[in-house]
Every structure is written in structure tokens, then in C-alpha cells.
N, C-alpha and C positions, 0 to 999 in steps of 0.2 A: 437889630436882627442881622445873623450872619449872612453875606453877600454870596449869592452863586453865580458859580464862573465857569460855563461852559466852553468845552476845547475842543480841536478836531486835529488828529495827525493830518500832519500836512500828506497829500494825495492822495491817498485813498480815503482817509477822513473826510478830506471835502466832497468829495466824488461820494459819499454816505451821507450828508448833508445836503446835500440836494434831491441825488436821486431818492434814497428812503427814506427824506427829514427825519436820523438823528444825529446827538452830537456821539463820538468819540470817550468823553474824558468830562466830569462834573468836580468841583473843586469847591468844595465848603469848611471855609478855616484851613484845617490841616488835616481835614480829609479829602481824600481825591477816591475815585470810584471810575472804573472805567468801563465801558462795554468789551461785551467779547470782542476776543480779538483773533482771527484763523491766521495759517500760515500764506497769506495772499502777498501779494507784489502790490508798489505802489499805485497802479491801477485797478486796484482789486479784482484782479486774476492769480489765479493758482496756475505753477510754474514747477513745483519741486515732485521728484521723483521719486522721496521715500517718506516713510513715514517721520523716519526720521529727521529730517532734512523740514516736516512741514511744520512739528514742536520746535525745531528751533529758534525758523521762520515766527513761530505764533511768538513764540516767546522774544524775539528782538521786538515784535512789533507790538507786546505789551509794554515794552522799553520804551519805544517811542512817545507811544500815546502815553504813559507816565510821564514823562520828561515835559511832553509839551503844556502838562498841566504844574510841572514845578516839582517833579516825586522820581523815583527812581526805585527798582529795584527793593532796593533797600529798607524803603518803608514798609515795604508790602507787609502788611498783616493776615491777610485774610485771602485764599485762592477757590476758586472753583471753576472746574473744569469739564469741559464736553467732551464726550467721544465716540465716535462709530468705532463699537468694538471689533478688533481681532482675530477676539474668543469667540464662544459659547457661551462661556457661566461668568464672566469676567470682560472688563475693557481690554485685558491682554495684555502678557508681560512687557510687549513690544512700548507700549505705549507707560505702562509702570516704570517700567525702566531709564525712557527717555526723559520723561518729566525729573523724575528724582535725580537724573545726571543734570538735568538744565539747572533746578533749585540749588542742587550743590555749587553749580560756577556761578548762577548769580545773586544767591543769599548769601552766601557764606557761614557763617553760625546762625544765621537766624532763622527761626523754624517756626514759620506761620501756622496759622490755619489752613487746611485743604480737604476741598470735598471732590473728587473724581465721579464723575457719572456717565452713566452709557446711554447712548441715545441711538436711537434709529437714522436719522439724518442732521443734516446742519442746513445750512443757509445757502450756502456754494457746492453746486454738484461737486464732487469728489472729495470734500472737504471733510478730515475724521478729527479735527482737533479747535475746539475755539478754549479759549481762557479770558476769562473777567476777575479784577481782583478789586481789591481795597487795601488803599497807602495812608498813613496817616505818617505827614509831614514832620519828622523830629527837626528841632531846632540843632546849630551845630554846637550848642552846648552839651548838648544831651547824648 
């Protein structure tokens, strides 16, 4: 039976391990799966002043929590994502836009899976963006 190996970004990961008992980041074989992730600071507090500035945010610190489970960017196969919309009829270009400029610097040709979805709230007042993906670990032959 394959071994599961749960992770926690360091600080704010630990700080969600105690206080909400979960983990961060699950690692089975060469797959890794992580929980959402918002654009919080290592104390899980929200800090950034654009929307922009918070997908960055989100997005380095699903870098994180990949990394600390052995995965990176790179593998990601699979995204979906949260968002207090913008719009009306749509999450809003504002938020279209920023994620497909993040995937372009940190994919590079590789062109995952992604589901974008609009939601009413998130977890952290103010908070309009979480991302949870799936990485599956290529060897460096492949």
C-alpha cells in the first residue's frame, strides 16, 4: 500500500494545523494535492491591496505548499479555483486576466487542467481568491 505523507507550509501551514486541524499539502506516490491556498502572509493575515497583488500572493503560496511536499509548479496538472466575483455574469476580467498572466510565468508551456468558480465568500474576510491544485511528481528523466 502507497504511503501518505502529509505537509504543512511552514507558518501559516502550522498555524492551520492547530488552529483548524488540517494539513496544507497530501503526497501519495507522485501525487501531491494541496488545499486552497488565498493570498494570506505567513501569519495568515491578508495584507495586499489589489486584487492583483492577492493572485500573486495566492499563487507563490501554492508554490510553497507544493515545494514543501517535493512538487513545484511544474507538475501541476490539474487547478481550480475560488472567487468572489468582480462581475455580475462572470468572476470578472480582472481576475481572468490575472491568473492566465500567473500560469503563463509559472507554467510555461504546460497547460493544465482549470476550473474557475465564483463563490459568494471564502474563509478570510476580504479574501476574493483561494487555488487548490494537483501535481503529479515527473521523474528528471521524463
Amino acid at each position: 500500500m502507497t504511503k501518505l505523507e502529509f505537509f504543512d507550509t511552514p507558518g501559516y501551514g502550522q498555524i492551520a494545523r492547530t488552529r483548524n486541524r488540517y494539513s496544507q499539502a497530501l503526497r501519495i506516490g507522485d501525487r501531491v494535492e494541496i488545499s486552497g491556498q488565498g493570498g494570506w502572509d505567513a501569519d495568515f493575515t491578508l495584507t495586499t491591496t489589489s486584487l492583483r497583488d492577492e493572485i500573486a500572493k495566492a499563487c507563490d503560496n501554492v508554490e510553497k505548499t507544493l515545494a514543501a511536499a517535493g512538487a513545484s509548479w511544474r507538475d501541476v496538472v490539474n487547478i481550480h479555483s475560488y472567487h468572489v466575483p468582480t462581475a455580475v455574469d462572470s468572476i470578472g476580467d480582472e481576475h481572468m486576466s490575472e491568473m492566465v498572466a500567473q500560469f503563463r510565468q509559472r507554467l510555461g508551456d504546460i497547460a493544465p487542467l482549470w476550473t474557475a468558480v465564483g463563490v459568494e465568500a471564502l474563509a478570510l474576510p476580504e479574501q476574493h481568491i483561494e487555488i487548490e491544485v494537483v501535481a503529479i511528481v515527473r521523474s528528471d528523466s521524463e
